[in-house]
C-alpha positions in Angstrom: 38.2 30.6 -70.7 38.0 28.2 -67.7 37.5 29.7 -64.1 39.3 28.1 -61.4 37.2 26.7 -58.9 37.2 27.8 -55.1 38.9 24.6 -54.5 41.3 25.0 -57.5 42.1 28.4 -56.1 42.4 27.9 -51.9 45.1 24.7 -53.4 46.8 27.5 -55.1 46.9 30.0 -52.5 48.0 27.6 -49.9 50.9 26.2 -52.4 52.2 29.7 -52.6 52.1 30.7 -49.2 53.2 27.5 -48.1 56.8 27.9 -50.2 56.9 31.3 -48.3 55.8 30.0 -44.4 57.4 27.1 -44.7 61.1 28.5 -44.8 59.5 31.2 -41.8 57.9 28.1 -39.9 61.7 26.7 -39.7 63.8 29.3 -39.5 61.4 30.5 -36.2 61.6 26.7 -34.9 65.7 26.9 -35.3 65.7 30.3 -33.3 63.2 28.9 -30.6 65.4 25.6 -30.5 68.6 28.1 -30.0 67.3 30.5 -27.4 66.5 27.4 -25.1 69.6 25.5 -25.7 71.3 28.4 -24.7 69.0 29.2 -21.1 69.6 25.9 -20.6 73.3 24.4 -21.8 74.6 26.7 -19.0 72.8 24.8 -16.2 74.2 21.7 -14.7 73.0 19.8 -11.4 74.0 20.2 -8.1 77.1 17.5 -7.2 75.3 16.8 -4.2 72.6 17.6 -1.3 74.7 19.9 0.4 75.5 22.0 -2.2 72.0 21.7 -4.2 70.2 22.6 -0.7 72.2 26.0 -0.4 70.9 26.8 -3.9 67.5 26.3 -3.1 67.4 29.3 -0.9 68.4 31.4 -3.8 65.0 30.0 -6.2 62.3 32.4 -5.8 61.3 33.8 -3.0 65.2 34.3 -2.9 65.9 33.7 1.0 66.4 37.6 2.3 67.8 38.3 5.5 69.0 41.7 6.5 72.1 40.2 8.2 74.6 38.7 5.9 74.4 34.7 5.7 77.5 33.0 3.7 76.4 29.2 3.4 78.7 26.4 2.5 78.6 23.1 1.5 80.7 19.5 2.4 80.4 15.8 1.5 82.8 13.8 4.1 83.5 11.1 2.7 83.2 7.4 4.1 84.5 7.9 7.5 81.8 6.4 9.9 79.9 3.1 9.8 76.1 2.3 10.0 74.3 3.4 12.8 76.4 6.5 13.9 74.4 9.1 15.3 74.6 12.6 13.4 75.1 14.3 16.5 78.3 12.3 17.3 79.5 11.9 14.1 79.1 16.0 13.4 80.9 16.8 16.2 84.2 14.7 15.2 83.9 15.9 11.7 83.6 19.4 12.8 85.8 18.9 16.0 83.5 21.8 18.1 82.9 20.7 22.0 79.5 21.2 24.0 81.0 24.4 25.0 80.4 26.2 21.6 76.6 25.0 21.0 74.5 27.4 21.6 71.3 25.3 21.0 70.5 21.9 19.4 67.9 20.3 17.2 67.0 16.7 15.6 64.9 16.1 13.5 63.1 13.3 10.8 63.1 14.8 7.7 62.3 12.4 4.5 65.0 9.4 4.7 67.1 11.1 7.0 67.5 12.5 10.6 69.0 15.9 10.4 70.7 17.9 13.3 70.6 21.3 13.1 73.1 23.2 15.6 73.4 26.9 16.3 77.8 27.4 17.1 79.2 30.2 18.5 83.3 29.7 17.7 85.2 31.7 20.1 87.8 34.5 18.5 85.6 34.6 15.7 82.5 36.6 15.1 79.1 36.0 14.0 77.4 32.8 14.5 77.0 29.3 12.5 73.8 27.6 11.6 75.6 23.6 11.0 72.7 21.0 9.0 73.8 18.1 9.2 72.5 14.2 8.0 74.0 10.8 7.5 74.3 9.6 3.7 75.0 6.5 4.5 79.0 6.2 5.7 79.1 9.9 4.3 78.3 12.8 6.7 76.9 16.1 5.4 76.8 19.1 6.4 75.7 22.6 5.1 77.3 25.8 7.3 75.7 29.0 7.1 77.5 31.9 9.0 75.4 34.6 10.1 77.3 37.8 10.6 76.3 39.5 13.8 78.7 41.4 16.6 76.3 40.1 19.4 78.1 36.9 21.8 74.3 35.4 21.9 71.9 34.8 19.5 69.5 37.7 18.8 65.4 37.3 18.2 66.2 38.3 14.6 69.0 35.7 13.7 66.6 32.9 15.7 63.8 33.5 13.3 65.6 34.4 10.2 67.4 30.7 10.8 64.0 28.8 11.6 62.9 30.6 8.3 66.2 29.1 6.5 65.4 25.5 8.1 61.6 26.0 7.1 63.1 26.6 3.2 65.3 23.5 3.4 64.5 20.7 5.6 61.6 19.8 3.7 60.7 15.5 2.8 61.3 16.5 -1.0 64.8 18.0 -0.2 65.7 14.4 1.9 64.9 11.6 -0.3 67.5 9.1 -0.3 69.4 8.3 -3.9 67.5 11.4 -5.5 68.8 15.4 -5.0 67.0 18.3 -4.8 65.3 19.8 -8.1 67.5 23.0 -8.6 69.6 23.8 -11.3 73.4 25.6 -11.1 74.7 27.8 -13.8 78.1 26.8 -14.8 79.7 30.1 -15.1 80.9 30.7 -12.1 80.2 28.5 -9.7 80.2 29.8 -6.1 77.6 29.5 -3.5 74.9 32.8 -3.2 75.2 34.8 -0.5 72.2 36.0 1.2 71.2 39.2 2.7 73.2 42.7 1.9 76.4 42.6 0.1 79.6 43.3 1.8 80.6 46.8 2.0 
């Protein structure tokens, strides 16, 4: 009787497992391919900077105040020429006089200069945080409202916003014809809001 060889034999070996892994190798490839498709067919990108910017804050570290910030987002569309200034152009987008500024900051950051404006609106309370940039005839603007019962700014809301500006006005966030890097999921698709829930 003839004795396989060792090389006769590992062929065999491998032959049989092989019609057993192989069908394994697949089928854990499909569920692989079917757990990521579904982490990511749920994200979509950001329709623009405004909105992609407000999202940022809630990537890890997730921006954590302990007063409540609600941001919001806007694109206005095509209403100013070249050369406009973002200060001028904010304020008769936003229609807020000198009055209502509390304190006011420009800035170079990436392609763009960006205003950042601290409002107080009378009647109503808390206090807004306005960004604000020229995308070309566009003007953009992201709002966050800081709840607070104080009429000035307090210490805390002054360094929780320069921590907010420090998250977002960075070059990477500001380069002209590209958007941030952050991803939305599509369920459900309203801005975070930072700090503790509402009661």
């Amino acid at each position: 009787m003839r004795v396989p060889t060792f090389g006769a034999r590992t062929r065999a070996i491998f032959r049989r497992t092989g019609l057993v892994l192989g069908p394994a190798v697949v089928l854990g490839l499909g569920v692989w391919g079917l757990v990521f498709w579904s982490q990511h067919a749920n994200q979509i990108a950001p329709a623009d900077r405004p909105e992609a910017l407000c999202y940022a804050l809630a990537a890890p570290p997730t921006f954590a105040p302990p007063m409540r910030v609600e941001p919001s987002g806007a694109m206005v569309r095509g209403r100013f020429g070249p050369g406009v200034p973002i200060q001028l152009a904010l304020r008769a987008t936003m229609r807020f006089s000198d009055e209502m500024v509390m304190s006011e900051r420009v800035r170079r950051v990436g392609d763009f200069e960006v205003t950042s404006v601290w409002l107080h609106l009378p009647g109503q309370g808390g206090h807004w945080l306005i960004v604000a940039w020229m995308e070309g005839g566009d003007v953009a603007v992201c709002n966050f409202r800081f709840e607070s019962d104080s009429p000035e700014l307090t210490p805390e809301e002054t360094a929780w916003g320069s921590r907010l500006l420090e998250r977002i006005l960075t070059p990477e966030n500001f380069r002209a014809g590209t958007l941030p890097t952050v991803r939305l999921h599509a369920r459900g698709r309203a801005l975070p809001i930072f700090g503790p829930k509402a009661s």
